[in-house]
N, C-alpha and C positions, 0 to 999 in steps of 0.2 A: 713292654716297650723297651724297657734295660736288656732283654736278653737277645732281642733280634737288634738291638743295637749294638750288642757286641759278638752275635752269630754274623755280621757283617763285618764289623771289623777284625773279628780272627779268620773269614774266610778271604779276605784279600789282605791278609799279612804276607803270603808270600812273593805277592806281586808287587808290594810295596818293598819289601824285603831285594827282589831281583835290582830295584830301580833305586836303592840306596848303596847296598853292597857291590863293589867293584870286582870283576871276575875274569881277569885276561892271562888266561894260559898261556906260557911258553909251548913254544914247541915239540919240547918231549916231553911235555907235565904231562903227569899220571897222579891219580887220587893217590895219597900219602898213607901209608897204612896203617896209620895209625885213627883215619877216619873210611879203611875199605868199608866198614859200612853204612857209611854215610853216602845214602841213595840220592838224597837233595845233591849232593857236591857229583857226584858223576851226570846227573839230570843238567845241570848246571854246565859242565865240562861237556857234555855231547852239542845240546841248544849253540853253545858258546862256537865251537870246533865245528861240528857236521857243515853248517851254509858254506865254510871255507876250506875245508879239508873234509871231502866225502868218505875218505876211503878210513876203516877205524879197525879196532881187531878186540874182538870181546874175550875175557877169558878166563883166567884162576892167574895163583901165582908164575907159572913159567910163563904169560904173554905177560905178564904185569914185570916180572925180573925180580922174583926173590932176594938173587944174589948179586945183584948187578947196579950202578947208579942207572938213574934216567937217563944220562948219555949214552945207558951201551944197552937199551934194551932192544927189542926187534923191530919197534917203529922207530927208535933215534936210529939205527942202522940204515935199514930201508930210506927213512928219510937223509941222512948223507948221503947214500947212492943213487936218490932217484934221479931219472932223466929229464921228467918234465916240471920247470920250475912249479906250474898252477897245479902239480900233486903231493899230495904231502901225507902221512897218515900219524892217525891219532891211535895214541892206545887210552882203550877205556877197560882195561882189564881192570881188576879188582882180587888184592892178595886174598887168598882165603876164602876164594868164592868156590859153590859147590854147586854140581848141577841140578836143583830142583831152584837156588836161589836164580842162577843165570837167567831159568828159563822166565821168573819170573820179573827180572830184573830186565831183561828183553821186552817183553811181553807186557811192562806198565808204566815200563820208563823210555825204550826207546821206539814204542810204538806209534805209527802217525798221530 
């Protein structure tokens, strides 16, 4: 009885967790590199971002901006230029990502 009483409450911690903790990205927020792998917080940042800003760009550190603030990466750009106000894009790069993580980072986090 104790152990399916708390195989319920650790399986809906993080839904309780989404509905406690506050999570409203700016604009050209990007996950912090000092938590790229921290997959909750980009799962988190897409949910948050995609319904309002469809358009995103996945990728390692050169979409993410190694050497650049958030204000001058390729979505802060794009977004200063774009044309139509309801466009906007999100970067969900991640420093230090490597292509067998992406695929999998695609594939179980931003899958329907």
């Amino acid at each position: 009885m104790v152990a399916t009483l708390m195989l319920v409450m650790l399986s809906s911690l993080p839904s309780v967790w989404k509905a406690i903790e506050p999570f409203d990205p700016e604009m050209d927020y990007r996950v912090p590199y000092a938590t790229s792998q921290d997959y909750w917080l980009f799962q988190r940042h897409l949910e948050t971002s995609l319904p309002e800003r469809p358009v995103f760009f996945v990728g390692d550190s050169v979409v993410w901006g190694e050497y650049v603030t958030a204000d001058s990466t390729w979505t802060a750009f794009l977004n200063q230029r774009r044309q139509e106000e309801d466009q906007s894009f999100v970067n969900l790069a991640l420093n230090g990502l490597y292509p067998l993580a992406l695929e999998g980072l695609v594939t179980h986090y931003a899958g329907p």
